[in-house]
C-alpha positions in Angstrom: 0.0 0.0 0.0 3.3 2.8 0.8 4.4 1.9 -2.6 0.9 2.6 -4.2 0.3 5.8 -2.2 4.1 6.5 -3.1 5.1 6.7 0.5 8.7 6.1 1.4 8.3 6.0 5.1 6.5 3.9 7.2 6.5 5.4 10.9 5.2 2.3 13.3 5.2 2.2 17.2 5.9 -0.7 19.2 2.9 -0.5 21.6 3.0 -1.1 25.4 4.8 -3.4 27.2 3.3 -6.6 28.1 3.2 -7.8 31.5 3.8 -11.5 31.1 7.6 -10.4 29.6 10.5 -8.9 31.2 12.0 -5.9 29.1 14.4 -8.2 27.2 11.0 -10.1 26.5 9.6 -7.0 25.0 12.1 -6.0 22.9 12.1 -9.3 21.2 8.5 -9.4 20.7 8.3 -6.1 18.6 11.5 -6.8 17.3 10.7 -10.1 15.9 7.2 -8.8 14.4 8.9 -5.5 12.9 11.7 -8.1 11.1 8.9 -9.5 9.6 8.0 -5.9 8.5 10.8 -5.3 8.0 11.4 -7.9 5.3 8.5 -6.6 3.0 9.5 -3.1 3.3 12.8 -3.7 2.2 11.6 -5.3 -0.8 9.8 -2.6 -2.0 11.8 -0.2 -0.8 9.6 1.1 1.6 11.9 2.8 5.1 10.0 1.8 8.5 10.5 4.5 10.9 9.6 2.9 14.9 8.4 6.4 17.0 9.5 6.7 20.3 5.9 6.3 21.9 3.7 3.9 24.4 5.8 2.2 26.1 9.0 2.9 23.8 10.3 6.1 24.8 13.4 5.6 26.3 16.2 5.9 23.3 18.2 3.2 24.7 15.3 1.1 24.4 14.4 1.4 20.4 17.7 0.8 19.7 17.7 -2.1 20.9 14.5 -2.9 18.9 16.3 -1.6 16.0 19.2 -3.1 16.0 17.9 -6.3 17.0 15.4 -5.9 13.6 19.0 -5.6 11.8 17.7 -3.7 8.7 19.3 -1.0 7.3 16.0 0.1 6.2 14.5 0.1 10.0 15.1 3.6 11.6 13.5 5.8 14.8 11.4 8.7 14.8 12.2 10.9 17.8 8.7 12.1 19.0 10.1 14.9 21.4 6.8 15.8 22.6 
């Protein structure tokens, strides 16, 4: 749908945490879903920008989602609000 809309940028957000995982748990679960993104995107040569939002607001945090996703396609968008 980005490509048919000629979007370039995708801007996701990872949601809140989920109680039944530690944080390492967390960053796994969105990490492994936006890899599957992630896979797509880059294909079509669509970017995927994760916002820092919800539950994801500490930098440290997204990276970690990022580079666990491993895709030089996946970025951050720095809400500062």
């Amino acid at each position: 749908m980005a490509t048919a809309i000629e979007c370039p940028v995708l801007r996701v957000f990872g949601g809140g945490f989920s109680d039944a995982l530690d944080l390492d748990g967390n960053i796994e679960r969105v990490s492994g879903r936006l890899r599957k993104v992630a896979e797509h995107a880059d294909a079509v040569g669509v970017k995927i920008a994760m916002e820092t939002h919800d539950s994801w607001t500490q930098g440290s945090n997204v990276k970690a989602v990022i580079d666990a996703v491993n895709s030089p396609n996946v970025g951050a968008c720095w809400d500062v609000g």
